[in-house]
C-alpha positions in Angstrom: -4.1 19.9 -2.4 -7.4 18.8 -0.3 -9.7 16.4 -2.0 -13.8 16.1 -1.3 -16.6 14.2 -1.7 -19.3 14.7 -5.0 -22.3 13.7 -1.8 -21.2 17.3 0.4 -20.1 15.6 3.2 -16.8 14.8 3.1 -14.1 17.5 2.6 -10.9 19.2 3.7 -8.8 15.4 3.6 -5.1 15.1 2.4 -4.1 12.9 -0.6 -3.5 9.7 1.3 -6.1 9.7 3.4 -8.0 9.9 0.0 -6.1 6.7 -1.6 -7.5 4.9 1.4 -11.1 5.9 1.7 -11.6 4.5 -1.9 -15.1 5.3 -1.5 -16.1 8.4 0.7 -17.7 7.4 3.5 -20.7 9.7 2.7 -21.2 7.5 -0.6 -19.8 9.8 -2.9 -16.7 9.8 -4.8 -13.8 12.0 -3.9 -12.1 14.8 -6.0 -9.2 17.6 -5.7 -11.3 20.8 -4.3 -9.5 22.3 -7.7 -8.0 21.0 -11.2 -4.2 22.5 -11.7 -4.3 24.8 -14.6 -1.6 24.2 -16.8 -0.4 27.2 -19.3 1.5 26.3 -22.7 4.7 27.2 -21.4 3.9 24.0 -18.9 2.7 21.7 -21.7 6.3 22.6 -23.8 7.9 22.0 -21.0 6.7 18.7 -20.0 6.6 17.3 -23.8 9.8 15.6 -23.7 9.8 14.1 -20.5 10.0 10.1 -20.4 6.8 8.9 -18.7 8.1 8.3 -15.2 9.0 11.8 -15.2 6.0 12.5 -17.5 4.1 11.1 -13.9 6.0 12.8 -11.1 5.6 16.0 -12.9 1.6 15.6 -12.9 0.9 13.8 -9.8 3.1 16.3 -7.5 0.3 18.6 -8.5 -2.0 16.4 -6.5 0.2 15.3 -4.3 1.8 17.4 -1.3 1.6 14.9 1.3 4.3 12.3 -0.4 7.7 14.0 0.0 8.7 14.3 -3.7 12.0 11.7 -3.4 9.5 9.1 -2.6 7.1 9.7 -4.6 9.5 9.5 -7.6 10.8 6.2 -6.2 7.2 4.8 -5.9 6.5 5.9 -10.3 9.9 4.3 -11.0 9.1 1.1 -9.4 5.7 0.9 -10.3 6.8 1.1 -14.5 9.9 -0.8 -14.4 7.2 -4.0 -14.1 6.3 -2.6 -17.7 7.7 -4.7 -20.9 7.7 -1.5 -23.6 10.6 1.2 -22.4 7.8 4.1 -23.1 5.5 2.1 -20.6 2.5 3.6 -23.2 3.9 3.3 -26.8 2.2 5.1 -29.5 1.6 3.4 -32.9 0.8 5.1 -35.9 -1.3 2.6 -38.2 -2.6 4.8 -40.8 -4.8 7.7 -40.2 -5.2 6.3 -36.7 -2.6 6.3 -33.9 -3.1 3.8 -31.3 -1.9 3.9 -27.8 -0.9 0.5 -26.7 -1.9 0.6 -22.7 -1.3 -3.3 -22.5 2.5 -3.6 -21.8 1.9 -3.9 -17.8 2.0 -7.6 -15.8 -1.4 -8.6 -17.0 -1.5 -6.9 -20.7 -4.4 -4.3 -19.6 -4.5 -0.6 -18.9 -5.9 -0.9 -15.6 -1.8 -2.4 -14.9 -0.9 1.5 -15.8 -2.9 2.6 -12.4 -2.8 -0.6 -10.0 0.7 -0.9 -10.2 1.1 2.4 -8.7 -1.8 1.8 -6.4 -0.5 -1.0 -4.8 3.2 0.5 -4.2 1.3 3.7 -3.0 -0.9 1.1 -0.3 1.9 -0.6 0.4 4.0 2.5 1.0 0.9 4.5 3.2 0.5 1.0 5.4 4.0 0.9 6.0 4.1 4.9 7.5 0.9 4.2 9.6 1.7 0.6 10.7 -1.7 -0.2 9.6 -3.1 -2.9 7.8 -5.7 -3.1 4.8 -8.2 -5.1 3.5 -9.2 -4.5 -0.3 -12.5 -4.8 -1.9 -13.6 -4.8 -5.5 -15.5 -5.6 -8.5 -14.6 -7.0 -12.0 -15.8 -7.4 -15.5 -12.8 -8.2 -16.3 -9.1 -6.9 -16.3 -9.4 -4.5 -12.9 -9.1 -8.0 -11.2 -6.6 -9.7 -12.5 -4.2 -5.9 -12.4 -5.1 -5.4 -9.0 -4.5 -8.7 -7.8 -1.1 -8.3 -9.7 -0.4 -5.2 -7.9 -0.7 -6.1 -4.7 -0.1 -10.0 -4.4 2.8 -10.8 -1.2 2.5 -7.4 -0.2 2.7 -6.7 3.0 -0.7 -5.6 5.0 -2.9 -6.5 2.3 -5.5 -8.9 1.9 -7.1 -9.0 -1.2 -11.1 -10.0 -2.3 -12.1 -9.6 -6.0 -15.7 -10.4 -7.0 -15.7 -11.1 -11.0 -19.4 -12.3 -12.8 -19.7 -16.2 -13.1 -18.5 -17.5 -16.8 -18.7 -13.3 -17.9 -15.3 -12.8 -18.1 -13.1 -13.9 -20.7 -10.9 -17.5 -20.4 -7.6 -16.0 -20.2 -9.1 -13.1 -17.7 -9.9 -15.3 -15.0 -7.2 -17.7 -15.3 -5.0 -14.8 -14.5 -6.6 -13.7 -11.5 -7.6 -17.3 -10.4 -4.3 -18.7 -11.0 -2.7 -16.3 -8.2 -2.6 -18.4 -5.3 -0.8 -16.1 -2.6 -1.9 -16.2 0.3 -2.7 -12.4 0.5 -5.0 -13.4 -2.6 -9.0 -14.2 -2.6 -11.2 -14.7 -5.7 -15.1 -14.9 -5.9 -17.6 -15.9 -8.4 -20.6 -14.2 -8.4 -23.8 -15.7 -9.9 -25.1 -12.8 -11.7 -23.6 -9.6 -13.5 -20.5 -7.4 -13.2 -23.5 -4.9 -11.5 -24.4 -7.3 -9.4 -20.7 -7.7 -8.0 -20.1 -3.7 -8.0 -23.5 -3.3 -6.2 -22.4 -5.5 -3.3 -18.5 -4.0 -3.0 -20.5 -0.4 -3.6 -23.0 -1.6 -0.7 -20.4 -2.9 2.0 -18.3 0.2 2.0 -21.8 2.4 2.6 -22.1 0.0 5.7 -19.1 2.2 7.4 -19.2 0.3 10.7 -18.4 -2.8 9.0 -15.9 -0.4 6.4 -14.4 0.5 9.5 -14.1 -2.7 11.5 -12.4 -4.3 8.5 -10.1 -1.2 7.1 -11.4 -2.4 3.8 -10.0 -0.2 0.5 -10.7 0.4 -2.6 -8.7 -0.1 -6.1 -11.9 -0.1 -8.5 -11.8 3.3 -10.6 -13.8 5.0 -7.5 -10.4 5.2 -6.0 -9.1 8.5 -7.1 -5.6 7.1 -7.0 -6.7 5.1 -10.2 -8.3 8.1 -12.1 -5.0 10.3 -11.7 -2.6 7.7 -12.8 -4.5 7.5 -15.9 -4.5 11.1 -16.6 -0.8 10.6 -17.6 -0.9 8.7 -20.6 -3.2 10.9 -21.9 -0.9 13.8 -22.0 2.0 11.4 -23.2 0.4 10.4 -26.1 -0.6 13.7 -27.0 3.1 15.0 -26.4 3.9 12.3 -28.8 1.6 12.3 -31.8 1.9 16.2 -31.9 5.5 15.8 -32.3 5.2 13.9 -35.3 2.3 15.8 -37.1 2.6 18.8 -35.7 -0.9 18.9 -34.6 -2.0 22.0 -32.5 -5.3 19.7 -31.1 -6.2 16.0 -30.4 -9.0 13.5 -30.2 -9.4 10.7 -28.3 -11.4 7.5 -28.5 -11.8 5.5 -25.8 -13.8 2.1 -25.2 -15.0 2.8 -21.7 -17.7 1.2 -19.7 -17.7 2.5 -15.8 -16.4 6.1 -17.4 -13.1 5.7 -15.8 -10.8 6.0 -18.7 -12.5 8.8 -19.9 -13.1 10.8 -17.0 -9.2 11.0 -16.5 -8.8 12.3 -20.1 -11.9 14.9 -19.1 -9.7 15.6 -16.2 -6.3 15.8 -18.7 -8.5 18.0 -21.0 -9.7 20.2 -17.9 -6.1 20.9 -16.9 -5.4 22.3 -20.1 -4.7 19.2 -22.8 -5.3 20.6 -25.8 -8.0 17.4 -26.7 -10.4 18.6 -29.2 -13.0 16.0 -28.4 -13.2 12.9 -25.9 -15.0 9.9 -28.3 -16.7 7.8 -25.9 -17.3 4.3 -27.2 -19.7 2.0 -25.5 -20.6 -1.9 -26.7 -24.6 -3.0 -27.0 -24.5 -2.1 -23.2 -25.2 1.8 -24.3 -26.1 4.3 -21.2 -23.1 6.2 -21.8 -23.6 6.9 -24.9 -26.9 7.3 -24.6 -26.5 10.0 -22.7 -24.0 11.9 -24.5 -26.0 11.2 -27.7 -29.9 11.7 -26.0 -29.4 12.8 -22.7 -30.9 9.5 -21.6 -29.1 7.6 -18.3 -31.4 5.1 -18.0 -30.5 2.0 -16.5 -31.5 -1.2 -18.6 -30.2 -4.7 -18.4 -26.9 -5.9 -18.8 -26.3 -7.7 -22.3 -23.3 -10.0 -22.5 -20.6 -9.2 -25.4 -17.2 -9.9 -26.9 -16.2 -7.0 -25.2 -16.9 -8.1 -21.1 -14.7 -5.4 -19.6 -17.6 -3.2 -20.6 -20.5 -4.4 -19.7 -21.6 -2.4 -17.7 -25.0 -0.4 -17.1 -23.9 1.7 -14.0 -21.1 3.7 -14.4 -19.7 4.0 -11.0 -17.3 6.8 -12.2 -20.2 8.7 -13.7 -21.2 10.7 -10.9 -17.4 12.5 -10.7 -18.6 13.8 -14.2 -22.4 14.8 -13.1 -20.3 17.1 -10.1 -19.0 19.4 -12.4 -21.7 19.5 -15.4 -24.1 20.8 -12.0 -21.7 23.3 -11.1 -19.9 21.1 -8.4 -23.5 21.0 -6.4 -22.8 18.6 -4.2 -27.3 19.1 -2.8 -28.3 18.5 -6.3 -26.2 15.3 -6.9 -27.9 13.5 -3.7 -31.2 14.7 -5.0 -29.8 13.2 -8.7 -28.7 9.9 -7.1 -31.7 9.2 -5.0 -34.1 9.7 -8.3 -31.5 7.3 -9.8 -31.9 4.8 -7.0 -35.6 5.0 -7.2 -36.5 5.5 -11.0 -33.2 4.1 -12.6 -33.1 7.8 -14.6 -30.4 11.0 -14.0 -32.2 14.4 -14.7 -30.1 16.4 -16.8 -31.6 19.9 -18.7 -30.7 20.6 -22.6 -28.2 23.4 -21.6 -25.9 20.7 -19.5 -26.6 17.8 -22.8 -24.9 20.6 -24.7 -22.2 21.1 -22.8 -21.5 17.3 -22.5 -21.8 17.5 -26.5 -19.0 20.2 -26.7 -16.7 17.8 -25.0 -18.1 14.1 -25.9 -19.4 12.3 -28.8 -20.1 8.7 -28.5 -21.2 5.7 -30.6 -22.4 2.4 -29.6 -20.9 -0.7 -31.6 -22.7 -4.2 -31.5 -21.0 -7.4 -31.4 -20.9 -8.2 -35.3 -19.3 -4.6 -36.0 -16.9 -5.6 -34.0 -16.1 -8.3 -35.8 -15.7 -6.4 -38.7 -13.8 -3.6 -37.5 -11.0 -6.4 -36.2 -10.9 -8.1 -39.2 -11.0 -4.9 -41.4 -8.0 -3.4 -39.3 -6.1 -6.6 -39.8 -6.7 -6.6 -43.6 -5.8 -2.8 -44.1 -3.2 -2.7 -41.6 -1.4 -5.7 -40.1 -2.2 -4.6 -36.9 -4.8 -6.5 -34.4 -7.3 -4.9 -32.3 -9.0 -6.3 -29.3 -12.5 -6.1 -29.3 -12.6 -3.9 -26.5 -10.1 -1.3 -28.9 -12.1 -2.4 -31.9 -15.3 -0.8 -30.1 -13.2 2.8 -30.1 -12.1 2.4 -33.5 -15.3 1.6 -35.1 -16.8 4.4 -32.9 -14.0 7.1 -34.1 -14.7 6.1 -37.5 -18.6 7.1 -37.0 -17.9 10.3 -35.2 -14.6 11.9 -35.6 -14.7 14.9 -37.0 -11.5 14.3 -39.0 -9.7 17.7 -38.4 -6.7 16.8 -36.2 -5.0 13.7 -35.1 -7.1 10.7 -33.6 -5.7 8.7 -31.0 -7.6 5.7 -30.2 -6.7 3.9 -26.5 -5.5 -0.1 -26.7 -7.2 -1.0 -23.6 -5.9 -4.4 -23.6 -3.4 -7.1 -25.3 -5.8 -9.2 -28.3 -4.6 -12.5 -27.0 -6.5 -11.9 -24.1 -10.0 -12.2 -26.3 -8.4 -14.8 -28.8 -11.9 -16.4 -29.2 -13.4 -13.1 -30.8 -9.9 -12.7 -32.7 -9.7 -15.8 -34.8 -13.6 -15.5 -35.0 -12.8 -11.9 -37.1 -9.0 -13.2 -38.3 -9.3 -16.2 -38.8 -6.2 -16.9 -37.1 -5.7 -17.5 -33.2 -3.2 -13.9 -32.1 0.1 -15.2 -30.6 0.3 -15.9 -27.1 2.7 -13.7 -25.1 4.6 -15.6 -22.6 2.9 -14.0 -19.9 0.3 -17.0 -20.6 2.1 -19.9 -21.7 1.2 -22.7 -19.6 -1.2 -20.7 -17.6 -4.2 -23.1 -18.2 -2.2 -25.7 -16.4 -1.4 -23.6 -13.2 -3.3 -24.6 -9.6 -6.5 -21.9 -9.4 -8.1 -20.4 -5.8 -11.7 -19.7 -5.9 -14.4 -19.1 -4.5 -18.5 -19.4 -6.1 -21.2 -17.8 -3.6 -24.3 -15.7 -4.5 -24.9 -12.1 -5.3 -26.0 -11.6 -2.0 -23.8 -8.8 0.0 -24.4 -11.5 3.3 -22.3 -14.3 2.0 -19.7 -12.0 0.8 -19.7 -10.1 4.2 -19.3 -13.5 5.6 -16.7 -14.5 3.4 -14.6 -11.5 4.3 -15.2 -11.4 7.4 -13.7 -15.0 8.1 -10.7 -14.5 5.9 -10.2 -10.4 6.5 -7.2 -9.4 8.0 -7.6 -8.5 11.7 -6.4 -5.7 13.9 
């Protein structure tokens, strides 16, 4: 399997040459020059595998430049840091099943892809005798999971740029209060566009890429995308053992369309998913687009749900390849007009299409206050606000004729503010944060200016 660029220019390059590019150096993002097709003799066959071999099976699709022993050893270290023995339980409250993605180090999903990233850098370095420096951008739990996954490893130094005071408490205490020496946090003053703006900018500077062997491990790295497709198929496996469903949906909170886009990719490989619910906070050009057709960029609002605020989905673009026909000339045109006018062209015949596969709803603040406090009543079972956005949205736009799983992005005691706000109650701390507010913290406060973060890279960058 060869992987390629969306921008044209980049094609023809093995798995883990991908991992490390993170960004292709022609700007675009990198995909497999084909999706595996999987038949339903595949999908019977895979449906009582545990998730590690759930993983191998899928990844070795992608995969042929890992031997297979190692890349087995790489999934089984990466989920034995997991609490839950299914690493991605499935709980049935109701007429809803909800898939708990929050049983990694740091109680998010982004733990189910960064753990494996950060064995797979650490493994790649290791072969090449190379070193690495990564680069990325936060709104909230990507930090603190890749920090997690890669802090004391060998090789790696780490800088994660996270928006000033837009994160939640218990977020950046967890990524602040990691004070390897591999480890380097920055505050940016602005937005969580501002942040992936400047990481987006310094990798399309490919001398300075170059100079610095920076990677990537925000949801641009392919790496992250495929990990993700896994759970995806496990939950399905799982709720259509116990209903007996032929089909699925899927709601997913999503803000930088990396969640979803790996169940696109799960759905395009033959995952029999009825419909992928997209659910977006206030900050609304994803659903806007599915709903309108309108990817307009407008400014970013803050919420109780930070890991989405977001206006410009980095991940989008992987989508906009295939819905114009993997036209790699009309998806420089698209992103220039983007660049310029802040809008993406699409016709009515490819807003169809995206309709056959999406819905979407936007959910404000207050509804999500209602939808965790309503969930708690009926059920016993507390949402996060970020999960609370994808149930509310299901509820709008489901269409109610198969099962509807609805992804946990993240553990509720990470947002306890917004939960005792709908509750009442403060949720239970796990022990993953007892005593955290009293730990020593390492950061950094600088500009959104992609100078004094070169700078600050530069100084502390690991050298050749």
């Amino acid at each position: 399997m060869k992987y390629r660029s969306t921008r044209g220019q980049v094609s023809g390059i093995a798995f883990s040459d991908a991992v490390m590019m993170g960004l292709a150096d022609d700007g675009g993002l990198l995909l497999p020059e084909r999706i595996p097709q999987l038949t339903a003799s595949d999908l019977h066959q895979m449906a009582d595998l545990s998730y590690p071999q759930l993983a191998l099976n899928i990844l070795e699709r992608y995969i042929d430049d890992i031997p297979r022993a190692d890349l087995e050893k790489l999934i089984e270290r990466s989920y034995a840091t997991f609490e839950h023995p299914e690493v991605t339980p499935v709980i049935n409250k109701g007429k809803i099943h909800i898939l708990e993605l929050f049983h990694g180090p740091t109680l998010a999903f982004k733990d189910v892809a960064l753990q494996l990233l950060g064995n797979l850098f650490e493994y790649l370095l290791a072969r090449s005798g190379q070193h690495m420096n990564i680069i990325g951008a936060t709104s909230g739990d990507t930090g603190s999971a890749a920090i997690y996954g890669v802090r004391g490893k060998k090789g790696i130094n780490i800088f994660i740029l996270h928006p000033k005071g837009k994160v939640s408490p218990i977020q950046e205490m967890q990524m602040t209060t990691v004070t390897d020496a591999n480890v380097f946090n920055i505050a940016i003053e602005g937005t969580f566009d501002d942040a992936q703006a400047i990481v987006k900018e310094i990798f399309g500077d490919l001398d300075y890429k170059q100079r610095h062997a920076l990677g990537a491990v925000n949801s641009i790295n392919w790496a992250r995308v495929l990990a993700q497709v896994v759970y995806y198929f496990y939950a399905c496996f799982q709720v259509q053992k116990t209903t007996g469903a032929t089909e699925v949906e899927f709601a997913v909170p999503t803000g930088n369309f990396g969640d979803i886009f790996a169940g696109y990719i799960a759905r395009e490989m033959g995952l029999p998913i009825k419909k992928l619910i997209l659910a977006t906070n206030g900050n609304n050009i994803l659903s806007r687009f599915v709903n309108e057709g309108d990817y307009s960029a407008a400014e970013v609002h803050h919420s109780l749900s930070p890991s989405m605020d977001i206006q410009v989905a980095s991940n989008f673009e992987r989508y906009l390849f295939y819905l114009y026909g993997e036209d790699s000339g009309r998806i420089n045109k698209a992103m220039e007009i983007f660049k310029r006018d802040g809008v993406l062209p699409v016709s009515n015949a490819e807003l169809s299409r995206t309709q056959q596969i999406f819905a979407a709803s936007s959910v404000n603040d207050e509804e999500t206050i209602a939808t965790i406090g309503e969930f708690a009543e009926q059920t016993g079972y507390i949402l996060d606000p970020h999960t609370a956005v994808g149930v509310a949205a299901a509820k709008r736009v489901s269409s109610g004729s198969c099962p509807l799983i609805c992804l946990a992005t993240a553990h509720p005691a990470k947002f306890g503010d917004a939960v005792k706000k709908a509750t009442g109650k403060s949720p239970e701390l796990p022990a993953a944060f007892e005593g955290i507010d009293q730990l020593e913290r390492k950061l950094e406060t600088m500009p959104a200016d992609i100078a004094a973060v070169k700078k600050y890279v530069n100084q502390h960058a690991l050298k050749r």
